[in-house]
N, CA, C and O of each residue as an XYZ file, in Angstrom:
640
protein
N     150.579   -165.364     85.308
C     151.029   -165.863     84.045
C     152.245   -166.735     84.288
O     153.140   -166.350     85.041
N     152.303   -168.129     83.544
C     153.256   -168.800     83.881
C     154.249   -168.528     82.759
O     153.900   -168.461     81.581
N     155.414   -168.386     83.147
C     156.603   -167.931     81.775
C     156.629   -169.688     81.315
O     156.531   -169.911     80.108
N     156.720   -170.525     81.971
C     156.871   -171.911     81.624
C     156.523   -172.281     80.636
O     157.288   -172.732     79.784
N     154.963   -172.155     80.471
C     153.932   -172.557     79.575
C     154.369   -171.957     77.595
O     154.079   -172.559     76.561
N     155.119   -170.617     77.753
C     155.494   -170.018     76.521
C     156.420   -170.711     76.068
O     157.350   -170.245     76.726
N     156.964   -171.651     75.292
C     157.182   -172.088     74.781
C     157.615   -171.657     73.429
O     156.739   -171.653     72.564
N     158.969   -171.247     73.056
C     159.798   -170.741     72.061
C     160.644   -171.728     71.185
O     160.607   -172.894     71.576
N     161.482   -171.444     69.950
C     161.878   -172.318     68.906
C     163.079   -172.258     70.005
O     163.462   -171.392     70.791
N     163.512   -173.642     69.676
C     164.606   -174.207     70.066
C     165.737   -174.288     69.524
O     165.709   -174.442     68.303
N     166.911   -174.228     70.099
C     168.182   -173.847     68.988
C     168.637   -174.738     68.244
O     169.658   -174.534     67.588
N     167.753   -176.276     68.185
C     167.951   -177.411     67.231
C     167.457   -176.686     66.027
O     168.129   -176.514     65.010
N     165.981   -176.186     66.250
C     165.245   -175.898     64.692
C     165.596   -174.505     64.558
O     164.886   -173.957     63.715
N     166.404   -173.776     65.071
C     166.983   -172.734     64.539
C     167.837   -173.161     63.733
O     167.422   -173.176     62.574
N     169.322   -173.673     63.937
C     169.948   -174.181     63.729
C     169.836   -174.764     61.842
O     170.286   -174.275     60.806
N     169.132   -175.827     62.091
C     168.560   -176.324     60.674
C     168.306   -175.285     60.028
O     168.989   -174.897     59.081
N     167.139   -174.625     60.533
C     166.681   -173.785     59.601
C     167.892   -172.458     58.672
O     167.744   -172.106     57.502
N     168.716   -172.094     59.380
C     169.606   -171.785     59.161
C     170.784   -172.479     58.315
O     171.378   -171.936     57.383
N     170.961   -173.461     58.686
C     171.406   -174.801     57.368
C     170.666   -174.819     55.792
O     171.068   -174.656     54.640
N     169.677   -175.042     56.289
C     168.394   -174.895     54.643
C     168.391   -173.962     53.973
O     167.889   -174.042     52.852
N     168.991   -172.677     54.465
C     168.480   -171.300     54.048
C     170.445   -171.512     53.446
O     170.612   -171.840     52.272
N     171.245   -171.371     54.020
C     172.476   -171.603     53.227
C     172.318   -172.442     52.122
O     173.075   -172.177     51.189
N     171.610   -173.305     51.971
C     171.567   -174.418     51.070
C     171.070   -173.682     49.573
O     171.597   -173.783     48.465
N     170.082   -173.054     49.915
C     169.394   -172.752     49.001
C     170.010   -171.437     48.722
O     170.222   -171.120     47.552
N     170.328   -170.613     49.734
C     170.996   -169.197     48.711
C     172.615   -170.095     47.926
O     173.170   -169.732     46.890
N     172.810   -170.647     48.340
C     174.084   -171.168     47.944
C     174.052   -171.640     46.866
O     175.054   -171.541     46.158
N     172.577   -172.486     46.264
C     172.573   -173.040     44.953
C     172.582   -171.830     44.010
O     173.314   -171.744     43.024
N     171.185   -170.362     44.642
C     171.126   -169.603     44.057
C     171.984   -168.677     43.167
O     171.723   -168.129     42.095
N     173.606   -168.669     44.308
C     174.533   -168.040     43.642
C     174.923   -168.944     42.619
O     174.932   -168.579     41.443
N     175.360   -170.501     43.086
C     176.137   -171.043     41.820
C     175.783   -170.909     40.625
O     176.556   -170.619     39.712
N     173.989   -171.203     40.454
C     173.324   -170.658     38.751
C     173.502   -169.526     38.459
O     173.721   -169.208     37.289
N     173.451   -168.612     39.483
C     173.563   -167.385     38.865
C     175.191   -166.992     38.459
O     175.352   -165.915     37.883
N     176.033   -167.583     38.658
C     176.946   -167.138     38.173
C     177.736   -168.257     37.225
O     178.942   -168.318     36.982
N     176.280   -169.424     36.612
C     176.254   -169.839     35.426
C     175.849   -169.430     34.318
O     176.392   -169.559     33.221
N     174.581   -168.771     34.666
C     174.139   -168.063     33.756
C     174.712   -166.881     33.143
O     174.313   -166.403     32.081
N     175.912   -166.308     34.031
C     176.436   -164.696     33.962
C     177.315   -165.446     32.793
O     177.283   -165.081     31.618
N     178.281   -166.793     33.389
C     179.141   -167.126     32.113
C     178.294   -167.448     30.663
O     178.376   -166.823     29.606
N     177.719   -168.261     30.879
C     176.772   -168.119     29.412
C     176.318   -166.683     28.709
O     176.428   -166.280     27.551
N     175.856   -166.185     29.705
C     175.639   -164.620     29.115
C     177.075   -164.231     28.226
O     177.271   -164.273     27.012
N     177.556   -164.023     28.823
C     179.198   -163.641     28.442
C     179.898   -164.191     27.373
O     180.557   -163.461     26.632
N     179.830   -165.424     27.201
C     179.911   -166.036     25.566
C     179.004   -166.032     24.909
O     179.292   -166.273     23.737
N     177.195   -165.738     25.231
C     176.559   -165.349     24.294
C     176.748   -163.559     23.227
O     176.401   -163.238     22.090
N     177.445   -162.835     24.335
C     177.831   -161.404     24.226
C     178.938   -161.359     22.897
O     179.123   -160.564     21.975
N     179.503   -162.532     23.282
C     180.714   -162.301     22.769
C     180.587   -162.961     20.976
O     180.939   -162.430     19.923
N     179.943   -164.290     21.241
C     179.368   -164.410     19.994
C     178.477   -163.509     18.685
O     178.364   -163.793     17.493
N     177.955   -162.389     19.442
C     176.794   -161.347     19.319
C     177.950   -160.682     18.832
O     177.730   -160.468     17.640
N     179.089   -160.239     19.148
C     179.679   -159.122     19.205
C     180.676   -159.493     17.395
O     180.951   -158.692     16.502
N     180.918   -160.773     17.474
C     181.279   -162.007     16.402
C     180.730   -161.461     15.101
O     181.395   -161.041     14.154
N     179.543   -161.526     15.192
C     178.545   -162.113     14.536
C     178.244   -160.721     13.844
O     178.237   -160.677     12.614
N     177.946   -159.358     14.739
C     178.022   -158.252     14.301
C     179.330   -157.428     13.279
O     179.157   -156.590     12.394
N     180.393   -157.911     13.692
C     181.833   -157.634     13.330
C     181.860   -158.380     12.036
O     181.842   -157.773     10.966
N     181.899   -159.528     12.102
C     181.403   -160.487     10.543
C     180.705   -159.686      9.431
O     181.130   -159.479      8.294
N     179.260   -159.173     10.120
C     178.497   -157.952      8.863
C     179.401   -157.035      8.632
O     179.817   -156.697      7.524
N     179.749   -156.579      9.765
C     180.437   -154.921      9.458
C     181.642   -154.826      8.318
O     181.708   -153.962      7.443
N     182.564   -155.896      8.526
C     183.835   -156.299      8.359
C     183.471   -156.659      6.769
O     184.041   -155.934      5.953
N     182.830   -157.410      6.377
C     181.991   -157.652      5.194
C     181.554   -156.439      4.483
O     181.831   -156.145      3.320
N     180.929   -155.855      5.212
C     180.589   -154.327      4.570
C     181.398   -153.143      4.128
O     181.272   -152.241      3.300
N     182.175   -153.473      4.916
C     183.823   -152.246      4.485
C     184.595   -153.132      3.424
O     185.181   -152.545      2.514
N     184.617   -154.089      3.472
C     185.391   -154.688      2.760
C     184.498   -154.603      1.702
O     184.990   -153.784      0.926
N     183.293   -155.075      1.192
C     183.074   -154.915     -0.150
C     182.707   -153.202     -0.859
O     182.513   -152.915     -2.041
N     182.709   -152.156      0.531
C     183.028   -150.504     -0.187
C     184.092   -150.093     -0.487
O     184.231   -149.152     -1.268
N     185.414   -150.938      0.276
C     186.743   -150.647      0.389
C     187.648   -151.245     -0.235
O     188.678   -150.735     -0.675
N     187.192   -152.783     -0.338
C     188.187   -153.346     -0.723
C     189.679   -153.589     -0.069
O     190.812   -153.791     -0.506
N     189.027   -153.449      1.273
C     190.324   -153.693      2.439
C     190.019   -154.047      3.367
O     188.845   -153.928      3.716
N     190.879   -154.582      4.088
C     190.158   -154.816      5.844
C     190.422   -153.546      6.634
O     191.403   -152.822      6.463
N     189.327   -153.322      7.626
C     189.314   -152.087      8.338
C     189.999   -152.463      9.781
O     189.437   -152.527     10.874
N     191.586   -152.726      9.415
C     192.357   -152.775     10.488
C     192.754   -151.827     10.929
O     192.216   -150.771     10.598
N     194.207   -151.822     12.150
C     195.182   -151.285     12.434
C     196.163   -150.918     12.427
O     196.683   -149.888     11.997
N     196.673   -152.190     13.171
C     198.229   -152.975     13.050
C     197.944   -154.399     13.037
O     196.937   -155.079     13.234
N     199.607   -154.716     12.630
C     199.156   -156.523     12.681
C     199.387   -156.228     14.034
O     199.769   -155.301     14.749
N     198.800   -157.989     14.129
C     199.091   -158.290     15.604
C     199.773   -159.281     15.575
O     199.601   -160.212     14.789
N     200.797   -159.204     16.582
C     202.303   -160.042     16.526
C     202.396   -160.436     18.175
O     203.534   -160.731     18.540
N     201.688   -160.464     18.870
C     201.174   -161.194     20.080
C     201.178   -162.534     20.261
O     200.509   -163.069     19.377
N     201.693   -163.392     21.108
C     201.467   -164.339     21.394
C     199.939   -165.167     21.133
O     198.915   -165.251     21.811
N     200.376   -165.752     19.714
C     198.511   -166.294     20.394
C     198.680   -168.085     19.984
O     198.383   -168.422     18.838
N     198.962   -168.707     20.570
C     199.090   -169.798     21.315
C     197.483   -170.208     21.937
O     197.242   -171.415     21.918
N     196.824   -169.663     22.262
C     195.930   -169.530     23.015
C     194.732   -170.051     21.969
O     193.796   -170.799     22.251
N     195.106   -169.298     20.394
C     193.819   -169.910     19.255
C     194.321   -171.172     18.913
O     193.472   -172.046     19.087
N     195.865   -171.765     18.304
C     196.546   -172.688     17.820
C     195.127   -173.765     17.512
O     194.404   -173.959     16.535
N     195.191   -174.267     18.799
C     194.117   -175.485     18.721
C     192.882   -175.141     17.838
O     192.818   -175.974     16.934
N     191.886   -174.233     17.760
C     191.212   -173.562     17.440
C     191.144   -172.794     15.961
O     190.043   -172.352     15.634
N     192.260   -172.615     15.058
C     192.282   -171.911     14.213
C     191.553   -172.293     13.190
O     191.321   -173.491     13.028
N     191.078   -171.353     12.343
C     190.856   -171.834     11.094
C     191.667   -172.322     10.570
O     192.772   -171.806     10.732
N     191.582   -173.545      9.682
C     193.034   -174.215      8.625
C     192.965   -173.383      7.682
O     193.967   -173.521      6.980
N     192.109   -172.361      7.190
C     192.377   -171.882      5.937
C     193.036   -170.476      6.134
O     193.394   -169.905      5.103
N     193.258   -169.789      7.446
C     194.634   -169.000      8.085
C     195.722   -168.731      7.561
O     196.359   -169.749      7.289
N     196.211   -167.806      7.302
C     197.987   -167.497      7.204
C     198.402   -167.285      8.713
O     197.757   -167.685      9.683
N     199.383   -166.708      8.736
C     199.695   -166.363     10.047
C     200.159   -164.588     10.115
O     201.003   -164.076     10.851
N     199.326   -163.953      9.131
C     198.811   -162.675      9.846
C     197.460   -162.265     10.459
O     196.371   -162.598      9.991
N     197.640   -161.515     11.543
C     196.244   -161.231     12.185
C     196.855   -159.946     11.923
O     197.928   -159.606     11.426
N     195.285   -158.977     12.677
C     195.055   -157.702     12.831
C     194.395   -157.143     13.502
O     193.290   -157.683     13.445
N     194.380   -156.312     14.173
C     193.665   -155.894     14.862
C     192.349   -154.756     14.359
O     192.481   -153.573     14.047
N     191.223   -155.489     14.403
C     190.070   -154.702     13.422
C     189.802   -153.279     14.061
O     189.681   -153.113     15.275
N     189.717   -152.197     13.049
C     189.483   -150.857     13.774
C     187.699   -150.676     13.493
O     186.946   -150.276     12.605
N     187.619   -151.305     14.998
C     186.468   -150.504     14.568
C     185.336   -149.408     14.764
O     184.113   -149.541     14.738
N     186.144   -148.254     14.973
C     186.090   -146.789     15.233
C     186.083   -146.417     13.656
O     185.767   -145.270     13.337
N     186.424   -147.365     12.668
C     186.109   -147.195     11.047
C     184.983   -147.931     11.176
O     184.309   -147.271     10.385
N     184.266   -148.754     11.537
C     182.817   -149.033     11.224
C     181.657   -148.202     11.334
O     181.764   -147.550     12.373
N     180.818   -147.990     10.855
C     179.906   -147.085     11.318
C     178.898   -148.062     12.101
O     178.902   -149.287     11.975
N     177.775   -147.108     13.180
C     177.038   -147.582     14.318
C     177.087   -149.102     14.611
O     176.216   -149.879     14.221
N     178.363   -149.524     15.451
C     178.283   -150.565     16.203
C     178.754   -150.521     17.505
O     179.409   -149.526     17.814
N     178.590   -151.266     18.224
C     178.620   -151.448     19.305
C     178.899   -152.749     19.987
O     178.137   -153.715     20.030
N     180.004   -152.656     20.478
C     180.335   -154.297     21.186
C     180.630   -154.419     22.599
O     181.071   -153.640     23.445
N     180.222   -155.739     22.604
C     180.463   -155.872     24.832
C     182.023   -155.948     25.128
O     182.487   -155.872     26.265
N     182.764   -156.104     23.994
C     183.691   -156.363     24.677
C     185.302   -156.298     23.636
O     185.416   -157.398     23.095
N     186.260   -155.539     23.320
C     187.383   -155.188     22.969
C     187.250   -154.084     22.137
O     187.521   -154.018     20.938
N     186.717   -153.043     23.024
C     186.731   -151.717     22.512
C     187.206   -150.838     24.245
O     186.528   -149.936     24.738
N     188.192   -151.278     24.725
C     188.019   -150.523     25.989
C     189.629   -150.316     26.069
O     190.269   -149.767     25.172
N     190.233   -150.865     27.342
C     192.195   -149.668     27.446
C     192.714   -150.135     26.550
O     193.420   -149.361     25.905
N     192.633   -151.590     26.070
C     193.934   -152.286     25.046
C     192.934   -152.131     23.669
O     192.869   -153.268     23.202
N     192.360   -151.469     23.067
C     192.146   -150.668     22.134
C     192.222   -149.553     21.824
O     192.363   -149.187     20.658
N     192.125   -148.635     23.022
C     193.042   -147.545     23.037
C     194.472   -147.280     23.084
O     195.029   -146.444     22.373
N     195.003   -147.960     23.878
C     196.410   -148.204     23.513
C     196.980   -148.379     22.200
O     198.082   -147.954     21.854
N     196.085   -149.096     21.416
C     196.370   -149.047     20.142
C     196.367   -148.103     19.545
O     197.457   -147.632     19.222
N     195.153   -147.443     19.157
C     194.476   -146.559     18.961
C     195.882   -145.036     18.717
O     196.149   -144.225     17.831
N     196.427   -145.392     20.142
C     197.137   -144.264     20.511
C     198.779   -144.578     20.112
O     199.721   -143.824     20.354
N     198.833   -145.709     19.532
C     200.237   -145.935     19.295
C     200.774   -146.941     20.133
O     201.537   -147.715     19.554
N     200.605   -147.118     21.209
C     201.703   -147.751     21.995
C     201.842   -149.406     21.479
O     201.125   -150.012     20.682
N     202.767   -149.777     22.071
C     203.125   -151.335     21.230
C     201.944   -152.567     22.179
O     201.383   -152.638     23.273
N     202.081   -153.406     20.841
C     201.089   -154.290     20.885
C     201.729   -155.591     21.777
O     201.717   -156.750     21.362
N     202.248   -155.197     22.987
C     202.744   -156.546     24.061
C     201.237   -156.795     25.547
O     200.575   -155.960     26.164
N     201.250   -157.959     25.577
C     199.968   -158.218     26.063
C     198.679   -157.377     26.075
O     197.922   -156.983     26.962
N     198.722   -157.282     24.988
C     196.924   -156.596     24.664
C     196.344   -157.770     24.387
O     196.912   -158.672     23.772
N     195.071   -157.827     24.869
C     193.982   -159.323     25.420
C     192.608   -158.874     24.706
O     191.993   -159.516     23.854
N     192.243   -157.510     25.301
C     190.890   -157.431     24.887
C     190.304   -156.428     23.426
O     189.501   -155.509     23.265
N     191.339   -157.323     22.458
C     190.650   -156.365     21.310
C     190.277   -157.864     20.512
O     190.650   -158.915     21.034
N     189.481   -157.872     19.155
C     188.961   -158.617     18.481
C     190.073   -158.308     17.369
O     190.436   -157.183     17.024
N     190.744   -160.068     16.664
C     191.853   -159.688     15.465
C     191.029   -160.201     14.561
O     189.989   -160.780     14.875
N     191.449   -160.022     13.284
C     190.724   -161.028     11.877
C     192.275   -161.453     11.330
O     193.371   -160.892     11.339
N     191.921   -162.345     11.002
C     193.496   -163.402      9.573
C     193.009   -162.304      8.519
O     191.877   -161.828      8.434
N     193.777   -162.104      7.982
C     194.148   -161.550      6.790
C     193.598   -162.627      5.221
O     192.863   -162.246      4.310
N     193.991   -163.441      5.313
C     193.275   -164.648      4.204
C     191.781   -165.647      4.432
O     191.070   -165.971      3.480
N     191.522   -166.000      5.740
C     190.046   -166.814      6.279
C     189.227   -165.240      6.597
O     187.999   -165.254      6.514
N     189.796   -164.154      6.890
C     188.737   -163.056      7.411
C     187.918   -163.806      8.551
O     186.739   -163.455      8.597
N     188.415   -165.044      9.746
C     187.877   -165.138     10.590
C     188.763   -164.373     11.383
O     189.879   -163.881     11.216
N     187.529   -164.444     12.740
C     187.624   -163.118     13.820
C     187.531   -163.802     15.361
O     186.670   -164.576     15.777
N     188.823   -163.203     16.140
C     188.952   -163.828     17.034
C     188.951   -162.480     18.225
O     189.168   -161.281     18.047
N     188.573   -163.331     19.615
C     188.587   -162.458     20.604
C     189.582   -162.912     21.332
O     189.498   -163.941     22.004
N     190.799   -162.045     21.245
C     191.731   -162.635     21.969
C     191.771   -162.584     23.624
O     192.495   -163.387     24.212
N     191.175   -161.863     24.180
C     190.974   -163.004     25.811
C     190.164   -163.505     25.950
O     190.026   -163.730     27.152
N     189.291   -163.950     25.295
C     188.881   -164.982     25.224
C     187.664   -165.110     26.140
O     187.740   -164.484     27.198
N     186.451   -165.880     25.889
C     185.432   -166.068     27.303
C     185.578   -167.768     28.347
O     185.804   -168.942     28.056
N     185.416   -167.325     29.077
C     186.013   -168.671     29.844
C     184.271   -169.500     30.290
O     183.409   -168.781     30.797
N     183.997   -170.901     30.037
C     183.011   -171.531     30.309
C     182.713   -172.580     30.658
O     182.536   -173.162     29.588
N     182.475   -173.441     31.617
C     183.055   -174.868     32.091
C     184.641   -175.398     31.771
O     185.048   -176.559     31.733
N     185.053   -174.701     31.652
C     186.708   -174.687     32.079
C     187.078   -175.236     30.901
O     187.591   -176.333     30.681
N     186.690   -174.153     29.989
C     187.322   -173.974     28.795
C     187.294   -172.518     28.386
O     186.669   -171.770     29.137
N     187.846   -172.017     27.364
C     188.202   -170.577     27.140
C     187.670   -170.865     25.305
O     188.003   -171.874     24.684
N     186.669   -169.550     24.616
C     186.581   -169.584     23.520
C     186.975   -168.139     22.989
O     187.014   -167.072     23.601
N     187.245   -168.423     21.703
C     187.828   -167.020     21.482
C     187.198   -166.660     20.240
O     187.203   -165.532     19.747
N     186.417   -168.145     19.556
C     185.686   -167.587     18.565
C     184.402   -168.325     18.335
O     183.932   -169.297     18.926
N     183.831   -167.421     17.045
C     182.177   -167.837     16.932
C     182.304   -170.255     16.679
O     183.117   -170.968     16.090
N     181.274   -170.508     17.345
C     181.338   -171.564     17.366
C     181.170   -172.530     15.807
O     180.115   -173.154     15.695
N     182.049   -172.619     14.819
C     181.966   -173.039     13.846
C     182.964   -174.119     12.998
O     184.193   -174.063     12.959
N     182.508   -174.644     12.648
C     183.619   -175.884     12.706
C     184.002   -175.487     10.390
O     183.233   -175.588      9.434
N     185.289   -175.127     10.460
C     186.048   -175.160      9.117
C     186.909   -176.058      8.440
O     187.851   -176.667      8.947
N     186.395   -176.119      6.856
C     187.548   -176.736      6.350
C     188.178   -176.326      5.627
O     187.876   -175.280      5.052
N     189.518   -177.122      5.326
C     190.494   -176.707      4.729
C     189.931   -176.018      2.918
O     189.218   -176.806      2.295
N     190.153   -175.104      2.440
C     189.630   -174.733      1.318
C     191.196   -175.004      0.118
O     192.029   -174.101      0.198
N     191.418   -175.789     -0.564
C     192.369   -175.969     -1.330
C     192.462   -174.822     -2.856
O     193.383   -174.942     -3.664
């Protein structure tokens, strides 16, 4: 038997092939962790959108908003973004007073913290409402082609 004659891949077309295969898991991650951000402002919109009914619903059994505390937090972060028809109280919505809901996202430590008393200095992940527009914001906000949203996508006007 001649060993000569066997003839094996060469470390050129290894090489490549190994190039191609980076190429392609490499695109694989970037979508996939496009799609995770889209997911994530779709969640958050969902979570919006649910809070809107609920918030609506206590309010017309109650005749109040099913807050907390205000929230007296830095938020700089909505400015650009606000509703014009806003005061400048927020709140932080309780909603451990709603009945069966469920959200992806500002029901976890900085709602407990609340929850439990402690003061309201950089708490990020709870959802506030204005007191006069009853719009509803997520104050950390979802981040998405290098922008940050904090609320349902809707464009307002001034109500005189």
């Amino acid at each position: 038997m001649n060993i000569k004659s066997n003839k094996g891949i060469s470390l050129t077309s290894l090489i490549i092939a190994v190039i191609i295969m980076l190429i392609i898991s490499g695109s694989l991650v970037f979508n996939n962790v496009e799609k995770l951000k889209i997911n994530n402002l779709k969640k958050m919109y969902a979570d919006i959108e649910i809070l809107n009914t609920k918030v609506l619903e206590y309010y017309s059994n109650n005749k109040t908003l099913p807050i907390l505390k205000e929230y007296t937090s830095d938020l700089s972060m909505i400015s650009g973004i606000r509703n014009p028809n806003d005061n400048n109280k927020y709140f932080v919505i309780d909603i451990e007073s709603m009945q069966n809901i469920r959200l992806n996202y500002g029901y976890g430590n900085d709602y407990s913290k609340i929850k439990n008393g402690q003061p309201l200095t950089n708490l990020k992940d709870v959802y506030i409402i204005n007191q006069d527009s009853h719009t509803i914001y997520y104050v950390k906000g979802i981040e998405f082609e290098n922008r940050n949203y904090y609320r349902e996508n809707t464009e307002y006007e001034k109500v005189i």
